[in-house]
N, C-alpha and C positions, 0 to 999 in steps of 0.2 A: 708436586709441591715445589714452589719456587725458592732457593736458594736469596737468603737474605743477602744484599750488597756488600752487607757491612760485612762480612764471614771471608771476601777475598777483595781488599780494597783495590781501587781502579779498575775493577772487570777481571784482574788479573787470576790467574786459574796453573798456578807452577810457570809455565814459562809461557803457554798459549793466550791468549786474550778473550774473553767470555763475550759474546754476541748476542743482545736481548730482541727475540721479533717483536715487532710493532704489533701493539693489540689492535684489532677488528673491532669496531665501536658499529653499532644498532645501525646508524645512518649510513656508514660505510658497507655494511652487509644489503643495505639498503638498496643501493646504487648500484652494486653489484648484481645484483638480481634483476635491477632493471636495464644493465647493459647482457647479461646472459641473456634474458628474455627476448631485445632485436637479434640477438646473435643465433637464438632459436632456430628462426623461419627461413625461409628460403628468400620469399616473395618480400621481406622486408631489406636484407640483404641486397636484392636485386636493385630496388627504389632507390635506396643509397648509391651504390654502383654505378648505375645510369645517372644519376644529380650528378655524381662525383665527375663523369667521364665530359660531361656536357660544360664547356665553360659559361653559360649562360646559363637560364631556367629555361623551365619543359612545364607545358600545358599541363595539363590533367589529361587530356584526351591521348598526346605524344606521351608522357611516362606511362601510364597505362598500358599504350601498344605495344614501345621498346621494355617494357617490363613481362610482356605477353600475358597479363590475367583479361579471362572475359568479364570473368563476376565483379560489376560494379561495387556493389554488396562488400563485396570480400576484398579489395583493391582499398577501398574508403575504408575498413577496418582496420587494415596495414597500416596505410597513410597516416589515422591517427594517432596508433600505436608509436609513430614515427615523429609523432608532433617536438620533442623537447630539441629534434637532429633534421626538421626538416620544417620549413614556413612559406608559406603560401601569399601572393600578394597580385592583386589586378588577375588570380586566376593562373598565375605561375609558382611552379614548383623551384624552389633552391634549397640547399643545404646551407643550415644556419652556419656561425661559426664551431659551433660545438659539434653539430653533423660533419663535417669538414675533417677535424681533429678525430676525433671518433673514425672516418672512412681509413684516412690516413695512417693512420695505426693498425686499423686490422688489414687492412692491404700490406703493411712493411710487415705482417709480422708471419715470416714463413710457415710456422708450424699450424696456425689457421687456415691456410691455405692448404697446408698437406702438400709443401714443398719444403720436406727434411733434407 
């Protein structure tokens, strides 16, 4: 049960200061699931990775190789799994700008990598 504001005014709590977390809203639980969800797979991981390394775009035929899946099938499943972080144009592969942000962040962020 949460403690009414009015019961200690300014947040204040004796001498410490009272710290409210930020509630989780539907949409935001939302997003979340669907950045857990790329962060899932191995093979979508990799897609990213390779876009990220490459300054330019990559065929479908070259990400595919440097990504090593055989299964077309299962490679184009990934891909579009990948669609809101990854666009397609003339038949080349880039990382949109949100793909970008997105790679950038889980690459700085040591403890995803399992370098504590």
């Amino acid at each position: 049960m949460a403690i009414p504001g009015w019961i200690w005014p300014d947040n204040q709590y004796g001498d410490r200061e009272v710290h409210h977390s930020p509630s989780v809203e539907g949409l935001e639980i939302e997003h979340a699931t669907s950045v857990f969800e790329v962060l899932s797979n191995t093979t979508r991981l990799e897609i990213l990775v390779a876009l990220h390394e490459r300054s330019g775009s990559l065929s479908y035929t070259k990400l595919r190789e440097v990504v090593s899946v055989d299964d077309k099938g299962k490679f184009n499943y990934h891909l579009r799994k990948l669609e809101p972080l990854v666009c397609t144009q003339d038949g080349e592969y880039t990382l949109t700008n949100r793909g970008e942000t997105f790679i950038q962040r889980i690459i700085s962020e040591e403890i995803v990598l399992n370098r504590e």
